[in-house]
Structures are given as C-alpha cells and as structure tokens.
C-alpha positions, -999 to +999 in steps of 0.1 A: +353+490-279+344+474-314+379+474-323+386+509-310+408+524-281+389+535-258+402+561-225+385+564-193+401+598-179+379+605-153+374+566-144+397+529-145+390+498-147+393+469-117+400+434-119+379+416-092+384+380-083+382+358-051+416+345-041+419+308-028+412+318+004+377+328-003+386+364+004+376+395-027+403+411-042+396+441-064+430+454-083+436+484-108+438+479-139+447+498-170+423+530-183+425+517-220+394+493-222+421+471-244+449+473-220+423+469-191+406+434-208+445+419-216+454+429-176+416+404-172+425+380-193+462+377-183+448+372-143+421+344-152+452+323-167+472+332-137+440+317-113+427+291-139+458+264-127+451+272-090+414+269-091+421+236-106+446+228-076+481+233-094+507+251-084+521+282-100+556+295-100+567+327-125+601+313-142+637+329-133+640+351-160+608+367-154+615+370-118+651+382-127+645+403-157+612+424-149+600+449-174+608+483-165+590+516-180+611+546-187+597+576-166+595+598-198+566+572-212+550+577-177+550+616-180+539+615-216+506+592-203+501+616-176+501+647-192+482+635-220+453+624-193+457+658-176+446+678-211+420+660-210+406+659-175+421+693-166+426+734-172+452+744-197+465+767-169+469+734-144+482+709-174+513+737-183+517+730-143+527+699-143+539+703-176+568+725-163+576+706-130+575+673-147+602+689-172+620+698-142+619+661-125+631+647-159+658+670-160+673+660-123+665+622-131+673+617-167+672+580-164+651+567-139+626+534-146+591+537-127+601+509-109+633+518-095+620+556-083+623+554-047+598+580-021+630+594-009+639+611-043+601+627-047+605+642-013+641+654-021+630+666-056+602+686-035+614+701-005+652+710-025+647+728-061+680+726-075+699+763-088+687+753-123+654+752-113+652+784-093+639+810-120+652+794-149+615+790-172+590+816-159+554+805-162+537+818-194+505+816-196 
C-alpha cells in the first residue's frame, strides 16, 4: 500500500471472477498486497480475450518450461509468517523439522513434491533424525 509491502499473516487475498459459464470462482492469491494485485491484474488479461470471444492458448515453452520454486524459498516464507503469527516455542518447531525435511530432500521444487514423500518423511524419521538436535528452548 502507497508504494509499500504490505503482509497479511493472519489473512490472503482472493481473486474472484465469473468464468464464461456464468459460474463464481474465488481463487488464492498471494499475502503481499503487491503480489496479490499482479496475481489480479495477470487474471483480468487472461479473461479480457475471452470475454471478448477469443480464444486463448499458453504457448509451448510456457507449457513446457513452467517455473518451479525451490523448497528452501518456500520454508524461508513460511517460517518467516510463523514468527509472526505464532509462539517462539511453536516457530523453533517447525523450524527444526523443516531443517530435517530439507536435509532428506536437498533438491526438491514445490512443484515436483509428491503426498507420498510427506507421508514417508512422517511416519519414517530417518537414523539421522532420531536424537541428532535436541529441542532447546
């Protein structure tokens, strides 16, 4: 706002449109104000050709080449919204077992993480994560 960066940690930011077929769509958008008003303007020139009756197509390199967000940027986001939002007791937390998921999955994308390595990651601790950092509080 006024040329600021703004965060929302306890709220976000939707995008709401109607699609062609007359039917509301609300999406998630960014929790940046900035971020969350490009995601809005980005989406009214996606809809501006179809409203007007043209068809839109993305082109093959951006169907082929998508960009993908390293999961160490994702973490850093996170934690940064829990210090916020949260205890210092709960942000070491995740702190810690975020460490530990980075550690197992050096270099995964957002994208590419699959469900089947969280519930791996969850239900099998590996031996260097049995007892290897002891909380300190």
């Amino acid at each position: 706002m006024d040329g600021k960066e703004v965060r929302c940690p306890k709220g976000a930011c939707n995008i709401d449109y109607t699609d062609s077929s007359g039917r509301r769509v609300r999406t998630s958008a960014e929790t940046v104000t900035a971020e969350a008003q490009a995601s809005r303007i980005r989406k009214e020139a996606e809809l501006r050709p179809l409203a007007q009756g043209l068809r839109v197509t993305p082109s093959q390199g951006e169907l082929a080449n998508p960009p993908k967000r390293p999961i160490a940027l994702a973490i850093v986001d996170f934690l940064e919204e829990v210090k916020l939002t949260e205890d210092r007791k709960t942000w070491k937390g995740y702190e810690i077992a975020l460490e530990y998921f980075q550690e197992s999955y050096p270099n995964v994308h957002l994208e590419t993480l699959e469900r089947k390595e969280l519930l791996e990651f969850a239900a099998f601790p590996t031996p260097l994560h049995t007892g290897s950092k002891p909380l300190q509080w």
